[in-house]
PAMAR-812817 format. One record per residue (C-alpha): residue in three letters; residue number from 1; x, z, y negated. Coordinates in Angstrom, 3 decimals, decimal comma. Example, Ala and Ser with C-alpha at 12.3 -4.5 7.8 and 13.67 -1.06 7.14 Angstrom:
BEGIN
("Ala"; 1; (12,300; 7,800; 4,500))
("Ser"; 2; (13,670; 7,140; 1,060))
# end
This chain:
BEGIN
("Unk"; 1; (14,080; 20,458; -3,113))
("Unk"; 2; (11,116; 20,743; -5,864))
("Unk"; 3; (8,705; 18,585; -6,092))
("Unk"; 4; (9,733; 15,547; -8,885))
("Unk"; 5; (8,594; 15,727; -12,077))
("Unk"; 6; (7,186; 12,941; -14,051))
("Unk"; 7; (8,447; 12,962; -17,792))
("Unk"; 8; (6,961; 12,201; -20,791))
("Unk"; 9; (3,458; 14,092; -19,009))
("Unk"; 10; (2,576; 17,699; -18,519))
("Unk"; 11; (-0,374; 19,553; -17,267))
("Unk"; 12; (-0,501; 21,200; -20,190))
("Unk"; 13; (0,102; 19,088; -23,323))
("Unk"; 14; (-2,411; 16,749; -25,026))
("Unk"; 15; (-3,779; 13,750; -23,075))
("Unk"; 16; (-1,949; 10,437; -24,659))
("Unk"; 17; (-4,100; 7,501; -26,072))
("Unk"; 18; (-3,358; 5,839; -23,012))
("Unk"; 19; (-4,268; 8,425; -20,986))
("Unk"; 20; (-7,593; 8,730; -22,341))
("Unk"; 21; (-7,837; 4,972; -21,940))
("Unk"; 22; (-7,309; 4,905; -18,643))
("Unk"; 23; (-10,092; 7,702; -18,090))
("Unk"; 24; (-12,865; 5,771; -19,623))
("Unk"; 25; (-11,740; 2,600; -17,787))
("Unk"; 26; (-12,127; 5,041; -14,287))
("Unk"; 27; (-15,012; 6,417; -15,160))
("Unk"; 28; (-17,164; 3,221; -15,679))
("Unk"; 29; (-15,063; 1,839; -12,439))
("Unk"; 30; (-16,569; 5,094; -10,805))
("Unk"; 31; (-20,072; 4,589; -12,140))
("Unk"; 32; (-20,496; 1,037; -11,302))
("Unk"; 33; (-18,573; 1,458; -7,526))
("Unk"; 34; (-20,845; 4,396; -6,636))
("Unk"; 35; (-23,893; 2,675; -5,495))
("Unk"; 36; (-22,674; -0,560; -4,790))
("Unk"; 37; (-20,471; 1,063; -1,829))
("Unk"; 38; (-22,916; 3,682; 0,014))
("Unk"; 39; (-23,738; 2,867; 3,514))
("Unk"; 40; (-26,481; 0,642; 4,095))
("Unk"; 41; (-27,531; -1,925; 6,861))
("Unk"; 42; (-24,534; -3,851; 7,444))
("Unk"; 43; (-21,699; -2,012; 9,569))
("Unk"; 44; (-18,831; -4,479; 7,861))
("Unk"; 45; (-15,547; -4,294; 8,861))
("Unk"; 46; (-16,652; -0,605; 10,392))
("Unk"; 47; (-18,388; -2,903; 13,127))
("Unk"; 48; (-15,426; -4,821; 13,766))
("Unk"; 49; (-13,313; -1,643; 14,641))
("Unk"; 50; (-16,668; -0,812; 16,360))
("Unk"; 51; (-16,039; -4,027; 18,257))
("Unk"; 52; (-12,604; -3,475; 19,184))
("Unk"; 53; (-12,946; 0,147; 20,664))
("Unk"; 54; (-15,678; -1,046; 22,953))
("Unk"; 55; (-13,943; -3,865; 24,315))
("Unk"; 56; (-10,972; -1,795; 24,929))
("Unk"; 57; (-13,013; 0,435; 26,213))
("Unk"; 58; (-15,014; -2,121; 29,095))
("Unk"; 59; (-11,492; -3,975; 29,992))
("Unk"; 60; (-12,160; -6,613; 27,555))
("Unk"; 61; (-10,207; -8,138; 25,003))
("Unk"; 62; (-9,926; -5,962; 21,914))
("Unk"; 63; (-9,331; -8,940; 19,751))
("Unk"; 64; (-12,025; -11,331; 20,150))
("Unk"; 65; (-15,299; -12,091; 18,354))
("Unk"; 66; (-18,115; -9,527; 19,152))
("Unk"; 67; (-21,540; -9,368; 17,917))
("Unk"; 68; (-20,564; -6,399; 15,810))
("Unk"; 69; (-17,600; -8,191; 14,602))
("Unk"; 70; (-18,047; -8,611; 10,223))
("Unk"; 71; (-19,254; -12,309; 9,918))
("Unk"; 72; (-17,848; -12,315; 6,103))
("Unk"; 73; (-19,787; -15,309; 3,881))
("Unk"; 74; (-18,673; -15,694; 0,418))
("Unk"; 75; (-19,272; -18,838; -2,328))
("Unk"; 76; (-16,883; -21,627; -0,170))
("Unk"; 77; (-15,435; -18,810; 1,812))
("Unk"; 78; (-16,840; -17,779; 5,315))
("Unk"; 79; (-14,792; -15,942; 8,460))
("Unk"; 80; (-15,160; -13,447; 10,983))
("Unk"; 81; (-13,219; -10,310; 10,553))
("Unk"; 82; (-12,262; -9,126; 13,791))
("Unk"; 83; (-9,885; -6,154; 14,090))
("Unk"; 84; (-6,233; -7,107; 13,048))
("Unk"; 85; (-4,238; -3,344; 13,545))
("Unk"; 86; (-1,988; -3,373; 16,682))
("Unk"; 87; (-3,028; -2,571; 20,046))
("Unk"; 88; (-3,069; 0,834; 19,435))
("Unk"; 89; (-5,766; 0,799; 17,103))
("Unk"; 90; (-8,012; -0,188; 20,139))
("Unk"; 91; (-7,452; 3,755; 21,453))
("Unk"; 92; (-8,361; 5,304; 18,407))
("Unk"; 93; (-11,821; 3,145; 17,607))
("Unk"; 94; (-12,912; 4,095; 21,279))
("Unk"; 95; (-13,554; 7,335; 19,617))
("Unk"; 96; (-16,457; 6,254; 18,016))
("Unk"; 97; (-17,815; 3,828; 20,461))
("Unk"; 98; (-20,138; 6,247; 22,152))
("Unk"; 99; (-21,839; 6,966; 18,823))
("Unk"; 100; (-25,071; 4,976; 17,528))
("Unk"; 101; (-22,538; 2,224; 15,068))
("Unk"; 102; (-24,713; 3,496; 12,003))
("Unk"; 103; (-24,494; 7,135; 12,517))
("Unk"; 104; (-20,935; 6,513; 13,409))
("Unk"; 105; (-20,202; 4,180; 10,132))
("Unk"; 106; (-21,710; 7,191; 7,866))
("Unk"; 107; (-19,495; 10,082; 10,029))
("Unk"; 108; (-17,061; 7,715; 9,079))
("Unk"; 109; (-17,788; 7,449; 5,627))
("Unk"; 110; (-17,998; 11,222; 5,251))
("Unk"; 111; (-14,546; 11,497; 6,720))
("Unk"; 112; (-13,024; 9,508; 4,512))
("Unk"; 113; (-14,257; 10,997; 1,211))
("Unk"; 114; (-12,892; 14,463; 2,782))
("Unk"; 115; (-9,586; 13,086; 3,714))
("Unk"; 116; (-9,104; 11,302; 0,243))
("Unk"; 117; (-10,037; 14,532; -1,292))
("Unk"; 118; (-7,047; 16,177; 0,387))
("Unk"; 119; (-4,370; 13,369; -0,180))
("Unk"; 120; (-5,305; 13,914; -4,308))
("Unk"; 121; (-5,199; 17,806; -3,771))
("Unk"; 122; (-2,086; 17,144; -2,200))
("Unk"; 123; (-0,954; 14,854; -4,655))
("Unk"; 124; (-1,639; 17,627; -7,398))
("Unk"; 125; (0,518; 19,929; -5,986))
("Unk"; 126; (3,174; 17,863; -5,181))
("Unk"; 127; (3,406; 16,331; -8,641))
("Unk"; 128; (2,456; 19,425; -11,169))
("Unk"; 129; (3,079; 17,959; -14,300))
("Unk"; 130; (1,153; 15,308; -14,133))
("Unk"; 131; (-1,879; 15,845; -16,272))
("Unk"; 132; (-4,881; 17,017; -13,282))
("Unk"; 133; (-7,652; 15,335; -14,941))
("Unk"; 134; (-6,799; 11,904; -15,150))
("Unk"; 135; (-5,072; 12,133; -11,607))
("Unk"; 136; (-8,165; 13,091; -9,901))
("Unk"; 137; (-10,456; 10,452; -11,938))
("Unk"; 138; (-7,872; 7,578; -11,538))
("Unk"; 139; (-7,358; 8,273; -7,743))
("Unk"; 140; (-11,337; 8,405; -7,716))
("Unk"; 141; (-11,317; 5,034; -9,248))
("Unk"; 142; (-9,126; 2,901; -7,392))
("Unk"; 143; (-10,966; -0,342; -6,393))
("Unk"; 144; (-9,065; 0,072; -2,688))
("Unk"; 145; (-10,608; 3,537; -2,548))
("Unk"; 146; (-14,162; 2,161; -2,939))
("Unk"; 147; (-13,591; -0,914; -0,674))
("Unk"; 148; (-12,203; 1,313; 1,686))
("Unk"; 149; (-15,474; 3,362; 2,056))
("Unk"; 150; (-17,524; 0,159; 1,708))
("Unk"; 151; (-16,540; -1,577; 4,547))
("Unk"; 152; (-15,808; 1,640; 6,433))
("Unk"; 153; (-11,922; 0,696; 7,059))
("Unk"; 154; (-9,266; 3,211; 8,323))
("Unk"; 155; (-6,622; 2,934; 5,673))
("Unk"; 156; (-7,486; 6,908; 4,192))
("Unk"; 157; (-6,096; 8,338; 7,137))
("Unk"; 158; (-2,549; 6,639; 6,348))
("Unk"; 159; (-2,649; 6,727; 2,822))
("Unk"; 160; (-2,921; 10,628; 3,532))
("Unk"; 161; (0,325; 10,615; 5,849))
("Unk"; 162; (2,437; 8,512; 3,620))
("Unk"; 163; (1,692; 11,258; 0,650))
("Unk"; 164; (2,825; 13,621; 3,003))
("Unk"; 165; (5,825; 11,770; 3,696))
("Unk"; 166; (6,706; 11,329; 0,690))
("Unk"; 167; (6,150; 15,216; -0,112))
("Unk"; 168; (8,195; 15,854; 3,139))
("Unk"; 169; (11,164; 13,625; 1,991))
("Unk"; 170; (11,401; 15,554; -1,248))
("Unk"; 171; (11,398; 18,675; 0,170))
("Unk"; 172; (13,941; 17,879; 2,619))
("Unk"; 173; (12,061; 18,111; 5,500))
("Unk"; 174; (13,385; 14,706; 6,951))
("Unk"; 175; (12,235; 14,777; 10,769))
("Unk"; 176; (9,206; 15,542; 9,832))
("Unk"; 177; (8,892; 12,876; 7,162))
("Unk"; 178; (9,799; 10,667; 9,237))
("Unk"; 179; (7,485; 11,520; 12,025))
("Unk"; 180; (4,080; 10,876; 9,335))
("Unk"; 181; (6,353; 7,708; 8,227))
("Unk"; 182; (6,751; 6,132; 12,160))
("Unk"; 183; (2,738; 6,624; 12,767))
("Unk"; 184; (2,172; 4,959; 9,354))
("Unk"; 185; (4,489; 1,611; 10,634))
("Unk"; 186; (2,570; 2,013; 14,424))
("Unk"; 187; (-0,498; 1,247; 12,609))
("Unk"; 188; (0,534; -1,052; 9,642))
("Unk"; 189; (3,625; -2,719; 10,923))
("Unk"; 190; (4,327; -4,008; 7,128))
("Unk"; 191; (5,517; -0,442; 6,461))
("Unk"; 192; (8,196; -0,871; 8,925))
("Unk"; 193; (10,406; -1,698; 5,613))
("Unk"; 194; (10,152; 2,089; 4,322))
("Unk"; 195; (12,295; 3,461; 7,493))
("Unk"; 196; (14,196; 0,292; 7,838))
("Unk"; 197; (15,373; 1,041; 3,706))
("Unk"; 198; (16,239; 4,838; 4,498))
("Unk"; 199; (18,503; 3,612; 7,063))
("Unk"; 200; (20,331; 1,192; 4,583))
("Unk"; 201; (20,319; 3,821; 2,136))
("Unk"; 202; (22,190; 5,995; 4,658))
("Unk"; 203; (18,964; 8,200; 5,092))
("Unk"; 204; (19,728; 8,378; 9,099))
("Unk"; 205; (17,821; 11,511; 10,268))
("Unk"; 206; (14,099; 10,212; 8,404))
("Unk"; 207; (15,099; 6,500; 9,106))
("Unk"; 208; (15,916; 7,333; 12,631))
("Unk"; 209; (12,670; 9,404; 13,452))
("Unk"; 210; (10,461; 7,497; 11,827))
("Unk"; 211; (11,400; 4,011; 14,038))
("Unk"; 212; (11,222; 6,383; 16,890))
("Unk"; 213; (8,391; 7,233; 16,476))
("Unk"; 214; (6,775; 4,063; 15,201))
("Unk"; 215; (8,095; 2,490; 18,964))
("Unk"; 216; (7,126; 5,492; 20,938))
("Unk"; 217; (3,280; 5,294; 19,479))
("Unk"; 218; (3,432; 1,430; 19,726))
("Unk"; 219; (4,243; 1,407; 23,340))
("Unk"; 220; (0,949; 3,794; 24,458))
("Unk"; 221; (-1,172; 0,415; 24,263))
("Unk"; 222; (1,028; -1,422; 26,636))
("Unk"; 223; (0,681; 1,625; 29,019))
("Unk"; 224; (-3,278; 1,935; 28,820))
("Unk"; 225; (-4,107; -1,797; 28,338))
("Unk"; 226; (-1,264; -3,587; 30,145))
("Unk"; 227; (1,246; -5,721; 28,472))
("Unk"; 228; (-1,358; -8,558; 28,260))
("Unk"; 229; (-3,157; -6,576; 25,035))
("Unk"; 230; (0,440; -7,573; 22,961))
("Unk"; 231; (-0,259; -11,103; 23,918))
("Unk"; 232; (-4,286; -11,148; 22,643))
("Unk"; 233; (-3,160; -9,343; 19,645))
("Unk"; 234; (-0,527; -12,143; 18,830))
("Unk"; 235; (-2,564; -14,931; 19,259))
("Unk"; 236; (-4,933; -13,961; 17,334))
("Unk"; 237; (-2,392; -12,940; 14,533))
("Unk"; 238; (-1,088; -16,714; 15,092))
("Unk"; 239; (-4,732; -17,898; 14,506))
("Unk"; 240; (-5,441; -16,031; 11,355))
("Unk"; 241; (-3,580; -18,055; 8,115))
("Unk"; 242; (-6,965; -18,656; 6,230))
("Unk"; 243; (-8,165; -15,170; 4,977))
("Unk"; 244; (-4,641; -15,276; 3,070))
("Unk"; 245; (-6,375; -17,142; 0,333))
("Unk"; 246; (-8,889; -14,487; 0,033))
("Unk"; 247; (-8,645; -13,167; -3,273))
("Unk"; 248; (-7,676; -8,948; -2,529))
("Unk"; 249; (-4,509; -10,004; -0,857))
("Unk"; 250; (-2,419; -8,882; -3,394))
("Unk"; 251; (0,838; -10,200; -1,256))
("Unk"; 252; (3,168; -13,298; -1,920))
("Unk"; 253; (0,820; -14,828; 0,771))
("Unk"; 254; (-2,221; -14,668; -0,869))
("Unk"; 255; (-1,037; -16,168; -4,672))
("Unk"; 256; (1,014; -18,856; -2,729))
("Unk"; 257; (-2,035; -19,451; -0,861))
("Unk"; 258; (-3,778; -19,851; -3,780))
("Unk"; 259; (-1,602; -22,325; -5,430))
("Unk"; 260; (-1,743; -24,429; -2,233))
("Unk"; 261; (1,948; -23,583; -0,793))
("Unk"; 262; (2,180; -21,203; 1,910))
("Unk"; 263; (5,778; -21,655; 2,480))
("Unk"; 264; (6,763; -20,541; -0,963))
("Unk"; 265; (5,106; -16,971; -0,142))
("Unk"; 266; (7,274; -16,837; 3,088))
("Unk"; 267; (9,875; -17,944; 1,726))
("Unk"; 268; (9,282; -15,368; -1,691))
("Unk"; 269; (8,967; -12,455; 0,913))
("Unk"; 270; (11,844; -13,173; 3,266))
("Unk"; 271; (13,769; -13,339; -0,300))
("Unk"; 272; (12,175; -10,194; -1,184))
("Unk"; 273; (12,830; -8,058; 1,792))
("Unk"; 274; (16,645; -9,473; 1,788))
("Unk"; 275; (17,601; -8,509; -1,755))
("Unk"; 276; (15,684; -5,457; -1,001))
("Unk"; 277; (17,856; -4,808; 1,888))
("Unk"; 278; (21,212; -5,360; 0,333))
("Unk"; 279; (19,890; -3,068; -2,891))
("Unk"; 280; (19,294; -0,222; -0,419))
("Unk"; 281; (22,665; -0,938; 0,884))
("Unk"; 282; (25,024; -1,167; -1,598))
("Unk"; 283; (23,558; 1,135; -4,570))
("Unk"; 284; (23,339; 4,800; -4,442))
("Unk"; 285; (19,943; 5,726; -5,162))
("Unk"; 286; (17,482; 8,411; -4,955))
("Unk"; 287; (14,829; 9,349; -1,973))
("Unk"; 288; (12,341; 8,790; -4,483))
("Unk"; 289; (13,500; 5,110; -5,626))
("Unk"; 290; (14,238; 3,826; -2,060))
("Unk"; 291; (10,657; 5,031; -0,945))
("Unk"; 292; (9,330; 3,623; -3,798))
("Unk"; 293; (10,836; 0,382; -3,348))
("Unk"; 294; (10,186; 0,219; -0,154))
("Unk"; 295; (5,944; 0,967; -0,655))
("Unk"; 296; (5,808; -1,853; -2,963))
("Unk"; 297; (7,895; -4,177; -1,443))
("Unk"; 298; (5,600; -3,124; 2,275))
("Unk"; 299; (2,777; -4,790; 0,555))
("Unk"; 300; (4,454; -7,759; -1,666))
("Unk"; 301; (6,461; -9,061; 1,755))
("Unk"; 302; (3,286; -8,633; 4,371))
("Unk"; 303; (1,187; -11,455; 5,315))
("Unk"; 304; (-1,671; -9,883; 4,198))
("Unk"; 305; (-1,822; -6,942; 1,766))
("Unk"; 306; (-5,567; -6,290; 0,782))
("Unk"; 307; (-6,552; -4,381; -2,485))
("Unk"; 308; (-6,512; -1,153; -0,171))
("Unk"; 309; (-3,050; -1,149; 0,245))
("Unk"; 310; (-2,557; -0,235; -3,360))
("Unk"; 311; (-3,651; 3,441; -2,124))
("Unk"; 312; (-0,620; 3,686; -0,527))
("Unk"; 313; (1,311; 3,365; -3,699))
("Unk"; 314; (-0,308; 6,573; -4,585))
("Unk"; 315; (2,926; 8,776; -4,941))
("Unk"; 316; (4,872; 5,924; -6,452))
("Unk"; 317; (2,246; 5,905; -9,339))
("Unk"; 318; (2,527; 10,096; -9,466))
("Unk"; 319; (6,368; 9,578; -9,781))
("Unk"; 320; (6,202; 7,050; -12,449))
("Unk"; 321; (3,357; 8,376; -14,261))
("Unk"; 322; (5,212; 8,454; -17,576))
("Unk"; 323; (5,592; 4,631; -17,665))
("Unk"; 324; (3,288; 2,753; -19,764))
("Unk"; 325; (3,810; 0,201; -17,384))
("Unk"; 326; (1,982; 2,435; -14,929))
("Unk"; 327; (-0,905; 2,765; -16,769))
("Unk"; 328; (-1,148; -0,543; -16,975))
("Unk"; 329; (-0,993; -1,090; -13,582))
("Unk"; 330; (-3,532; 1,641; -12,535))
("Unk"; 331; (-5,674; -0,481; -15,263))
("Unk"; 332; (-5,785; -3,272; -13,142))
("Unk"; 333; (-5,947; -1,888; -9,533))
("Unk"; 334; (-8,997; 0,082; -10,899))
("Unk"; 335; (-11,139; -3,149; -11,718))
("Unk"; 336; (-13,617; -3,703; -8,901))
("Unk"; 337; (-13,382; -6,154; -6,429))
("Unk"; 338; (-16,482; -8,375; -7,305))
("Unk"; 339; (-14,869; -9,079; -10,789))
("Unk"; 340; (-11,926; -10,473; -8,889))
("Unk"; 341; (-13,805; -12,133; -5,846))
("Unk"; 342; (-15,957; -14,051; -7,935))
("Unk"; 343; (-13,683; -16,664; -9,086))
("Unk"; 344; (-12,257; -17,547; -5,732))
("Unk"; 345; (-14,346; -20,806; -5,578))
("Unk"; 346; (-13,697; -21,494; -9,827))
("Unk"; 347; (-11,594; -23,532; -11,755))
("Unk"; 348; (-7,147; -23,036; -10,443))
("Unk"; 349; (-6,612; -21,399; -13,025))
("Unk"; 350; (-9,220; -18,749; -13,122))
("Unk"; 351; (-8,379; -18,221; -9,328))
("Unk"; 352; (-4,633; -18,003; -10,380))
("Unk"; 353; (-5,182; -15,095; -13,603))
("Unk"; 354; (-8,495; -13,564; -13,088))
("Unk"; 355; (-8,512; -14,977; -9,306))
("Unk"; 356; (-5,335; -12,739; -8,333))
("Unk"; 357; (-5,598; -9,949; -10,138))
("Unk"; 358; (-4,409; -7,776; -8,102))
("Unk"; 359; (-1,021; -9,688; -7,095))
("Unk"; 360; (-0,204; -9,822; -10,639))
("Unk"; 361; (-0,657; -5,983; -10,699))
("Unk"; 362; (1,799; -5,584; -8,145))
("Unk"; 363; (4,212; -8,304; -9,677))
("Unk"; 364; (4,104; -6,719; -13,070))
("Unk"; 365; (5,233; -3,473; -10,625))
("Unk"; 366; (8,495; -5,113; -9,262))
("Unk"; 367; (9,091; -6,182; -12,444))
("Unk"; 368; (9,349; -2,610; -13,948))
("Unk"; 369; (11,680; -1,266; -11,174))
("Unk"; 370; (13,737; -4,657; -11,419))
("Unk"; 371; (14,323; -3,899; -15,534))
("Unk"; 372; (14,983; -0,824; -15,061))
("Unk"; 373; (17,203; -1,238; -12,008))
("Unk"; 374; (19,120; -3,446; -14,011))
("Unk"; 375; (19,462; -1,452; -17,318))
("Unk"; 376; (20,880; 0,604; -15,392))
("Unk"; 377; (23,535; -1,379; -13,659))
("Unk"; 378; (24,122; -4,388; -16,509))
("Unk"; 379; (24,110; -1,844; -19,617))
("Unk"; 380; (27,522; 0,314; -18,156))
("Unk"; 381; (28,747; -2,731; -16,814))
("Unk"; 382; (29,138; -4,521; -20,047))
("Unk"; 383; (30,107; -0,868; -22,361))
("Unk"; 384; (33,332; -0,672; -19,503))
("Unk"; 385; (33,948; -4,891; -20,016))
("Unk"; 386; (34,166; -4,532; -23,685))
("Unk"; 387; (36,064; -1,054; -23,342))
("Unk"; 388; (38,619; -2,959; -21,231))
("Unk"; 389; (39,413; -5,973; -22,153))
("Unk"; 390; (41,184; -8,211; -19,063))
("Unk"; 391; (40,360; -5,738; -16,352))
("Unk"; 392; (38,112; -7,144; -13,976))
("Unk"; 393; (36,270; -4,162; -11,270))
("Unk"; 394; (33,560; -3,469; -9,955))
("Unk"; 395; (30,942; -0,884; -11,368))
("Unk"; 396; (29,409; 1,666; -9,161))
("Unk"; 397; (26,664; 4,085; -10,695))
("Unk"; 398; (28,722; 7,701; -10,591))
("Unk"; 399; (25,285; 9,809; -12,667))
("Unk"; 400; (22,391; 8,537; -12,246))
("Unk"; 401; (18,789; 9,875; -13,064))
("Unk"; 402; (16,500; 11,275; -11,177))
("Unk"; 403; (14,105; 8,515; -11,240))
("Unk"; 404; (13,046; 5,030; -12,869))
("Unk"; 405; (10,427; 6,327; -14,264))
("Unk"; 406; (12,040; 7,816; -17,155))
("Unk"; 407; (13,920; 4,984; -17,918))
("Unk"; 408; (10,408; 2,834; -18,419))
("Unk"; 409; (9,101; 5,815; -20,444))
("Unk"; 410; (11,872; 5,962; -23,025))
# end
């Protein structure tokens, strides 16, 4: 199978107004991240995964408070960041717990910029009519990109599998797809929807392989570590309800946290991942839309999805890239973090608009595919009931598109 175009784009035609936009808005994201993100003489969240490795590596608990462990104090806002991946994140961060933490945090930080330079090469040649130029400087921009290097987290690595996936899946190389896919859940459990959607969708052979593999990788911990490493790890997931608030988790958590009700983001996301479940079920859709759905709805339905999630919606904006709703959204995922942090401690409703930011970004997402997904079901639906007066049935797409995207862009 090709590789999906994107309509109303090509590498070849003039750049759009919005296009060139978008570019100046990335480039002055680009200029102004730059400096503020270089290593210097804090290890961050780098030290908590620091932390964690060398724990796991003496017999101790992976999940408690170290001295490396990011002591993170904002206006009103202060917590430790300890490391929050599953068990068998402990095994990888022992890799770098022989190295001096600051030579290891800027090895780290090199790594990174070459990985994410091979997810957007990847991305180019997976998705050629998408206009190079403002691909490369919007990917560049991304305000989870930047945070990502910052704090020296270990989202790149992932964000570079799922593009593969996703490349995999519309090639039809399914096992293999689904391998990338299972060691993206092992390590982010939240992405556990995307193979649990290809399943529902009838996808068995990726859907299969995937959860496979997810359960094969998650089980290594409980063989090194002992059973007992699944027990700190929950407790400690138990313990940790106030960074929802924080103002980069872009989830149902973090605006419900924000509007002092918790239980309405549970409940939101539990409401999400059900309709989301019976969508996949019932309508016959492409790889492309399920995976897409399922991406967005990963992040919307986790308990925490920080602003560097977003780079895992990296194929889903390369598919839709024709939308104007995209752009949009790329606008807002591209503004940098300290625009959006600063008003956690302001006035509810600056913490609810500029405040959340990023949650609205992802909102005004779902609310794209959901138009679209229902254009496409409601507008045949009523043609056929006013065609056939009296006759009462149900409507089942029979041609569909190849994607939502062109049915934003027209």
């Amino acid at each position: 199978m090709k590789a999906l175009p994107s309509p109303a784009s090509t590498s070849s035609g003039p750049l759009r107004a919005a296009d060139l936009l978008l570019i100046a808005l990335a480039l002055a994201a680009i200029i102004y991240q730059f400096p503020r993100t270089l290593p210097g003489d804090s290890l961050l969240d780098f030290g908590s995964s620091l932390a964690s490795g060398q724990a796991a590596r003496q017999g101790l608990n992976p999940y408690a408070v170290y001295p490396l462990t990011f002591h993170f104090v904002g206006e009103g806002f202060e917590i430790r960041n300890p490391n929050l991946s599953p068990p068998v994140s402990a095994i990888i961060y022992q890799v770098f717990a022989a190295v001096e933490p600051y030579l290891g945090f800027r090895i780290w930080y090199g790594i990174n910029l070459v990985l994410y330079a091979a997810t957007v090469f990847l991305l180019m040649r997976g998705f050629k009519d998408i206009p190079r130029g403002p691909l490369i400087i919007c990917a560049a921009a991304l305000a989870g990109f930047w945070e990502t290097l910052m704090l020296g987290q270990s989202y790149v690595p992932l964000v570079l599998a799922c593009v593969a996936a996703w490349l995999l899946l519309d090639r039809g190389s399914d096992v293999w797809a689904g391998v990338l896919i299972g060691i993206v859940a092992a390590l982010k459990p939240n992405f556990a929807v995307w193979p649990a959607l290809l399943l529902l969708s009838g996808r068995m052979r990726p859907g299969f392989t995937s959860l496979a593999v997810a359960a094969l990788v998650s089980a290594v911990p409980a063989v090194v570590f002992g059973p007992e490493v699944y027990r700190q790890w929950f407790a400690l997931l138990a313990s940790d309800g106030a960074r929802a608030i924080f103002p980069t988790n872009a989830a149902f958590s973090g605006l419900a946290a924000r509007l002092g009700a918790p239980l309405l983001g549970t409940a939101l996301s539990l409401l999400l991942l059900a309709v989301s479940a019976c969508w996949a079920l019932t309508q016959r859709r492409t790889i492309q839309q399920v995976s897409a759905v399922a991406l967005l709805v990963s992040l919307l339905a986790s308990p925490v999805a920080w602003i560097h999630y977003t780079l895992f919606l990296l194929p889903v904006i390369c598919w839709a890239w024709g939308s104007r709703w995209m752009h949009v959204f790329v606008a807002l995922v591209i503004v940098p973090v300290p625009f959006v942090v600063d008003h956690m401690s302001n006035a509810p409703l600056l913490q609810l608009t500029v405040g959340s930011l990023y949650n609205w970004a992802l909102l005004l997402l779902l609310g794209t595919f959901v138009t679209a997904e229902w254009s496409r079901v409601r507008v045949p639906a009523l043609v056929r009931a006013r065609s056939e007066p009296g006759r009462t049935r149900s409507w089942q797409p029979e041609t569909v598109r190849s994607d939502w995207s062109e049915d934003a862009a027209a």
